[in-house]
C-alpha positions in Angstrom: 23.7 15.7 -3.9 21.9 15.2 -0.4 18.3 15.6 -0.2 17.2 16.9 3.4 13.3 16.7 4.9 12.4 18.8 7.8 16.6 18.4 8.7 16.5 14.8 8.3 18.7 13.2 5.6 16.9 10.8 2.9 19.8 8.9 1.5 17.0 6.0 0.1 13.5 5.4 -0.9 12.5 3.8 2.1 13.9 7.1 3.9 11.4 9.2 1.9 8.3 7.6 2.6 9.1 7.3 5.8 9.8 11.0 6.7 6.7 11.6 4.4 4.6 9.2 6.4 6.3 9.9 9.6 6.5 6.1 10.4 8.8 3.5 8.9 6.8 1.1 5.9 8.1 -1.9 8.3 5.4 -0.5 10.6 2.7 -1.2 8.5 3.5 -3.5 6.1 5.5 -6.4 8.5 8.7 -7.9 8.2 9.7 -11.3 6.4 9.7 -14.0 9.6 7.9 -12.0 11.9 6.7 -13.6 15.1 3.3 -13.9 16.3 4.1 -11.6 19.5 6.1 -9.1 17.3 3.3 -8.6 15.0 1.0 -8.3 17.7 3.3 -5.5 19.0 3.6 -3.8 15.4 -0.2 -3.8 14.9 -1.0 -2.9 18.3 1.8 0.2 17.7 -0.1 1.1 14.6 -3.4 0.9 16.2 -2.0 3.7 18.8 -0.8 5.6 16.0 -3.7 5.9 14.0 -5.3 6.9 17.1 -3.5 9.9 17.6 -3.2 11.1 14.0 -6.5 10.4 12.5 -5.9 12.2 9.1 -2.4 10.2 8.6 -4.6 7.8 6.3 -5.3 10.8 4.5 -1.9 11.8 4.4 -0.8 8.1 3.2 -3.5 8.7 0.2 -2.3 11.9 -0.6 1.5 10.4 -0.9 0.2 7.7 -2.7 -1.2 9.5 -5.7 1.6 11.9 -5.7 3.9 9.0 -6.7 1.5 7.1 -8.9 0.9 10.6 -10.9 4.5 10.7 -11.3 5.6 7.9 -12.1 2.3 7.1 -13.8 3.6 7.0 -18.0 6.7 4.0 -16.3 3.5 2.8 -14.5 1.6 2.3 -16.8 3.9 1.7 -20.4 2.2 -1.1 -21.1 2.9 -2.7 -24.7 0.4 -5.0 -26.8 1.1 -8.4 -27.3 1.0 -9.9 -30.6 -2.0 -12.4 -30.4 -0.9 -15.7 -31.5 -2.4 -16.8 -35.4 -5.2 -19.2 -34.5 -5.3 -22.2 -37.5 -8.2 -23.4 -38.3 -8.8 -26.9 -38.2 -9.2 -28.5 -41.7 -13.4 -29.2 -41.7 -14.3 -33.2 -42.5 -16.0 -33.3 -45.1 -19.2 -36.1 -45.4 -19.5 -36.0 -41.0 -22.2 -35.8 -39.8 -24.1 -33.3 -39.1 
């Protein structure tokens, strides 16, 4: 099955959030080995883009807790641990006090 967004194809997660976002995660988030002048350039990019759409932080927060109240019960499955016995230590008799 295909999934389509505003006649784009999403064929992977990263292909959702970015046509939800309308900007690719790289853009924000960096890329592993990045040089000083290309994340100058990326920041400086996402400076300009904030600038024009002022309500996209809104719109990041809005995807956001769309996926975290979806996926919230995998999110948050969290089991117990078994807490380790704790011995006691044998008390000496006749020390002092």
């Amino acid at each position: 099955m295909r999934a389509y967004i505003g006649g784009h194809q999403a064929v992977s997660a990263d292909d959702f959030i970015e046509l939800a976002l309308g900007t690719p995660p790289e853009l924000w988030l960096g890329v592993e080995g990045e040089s000083d002048e290309e994340r100058a350039a990326r920041l400086d990019a996402a400076r300009d883009i904030l600038a024009d759409n002022p309500d996209l932080p809104d719109r990041v927060t809005r995807v956001v807790a769309e996926v975290v109240e979806t996926h919230a019960p995998d999110l948050f499955n969290v089991v117990p641990m078994p807490r380790p016995v704790r011995r006691r230590r044998a008390s000496r008799k006749g020390a002092a006090a």
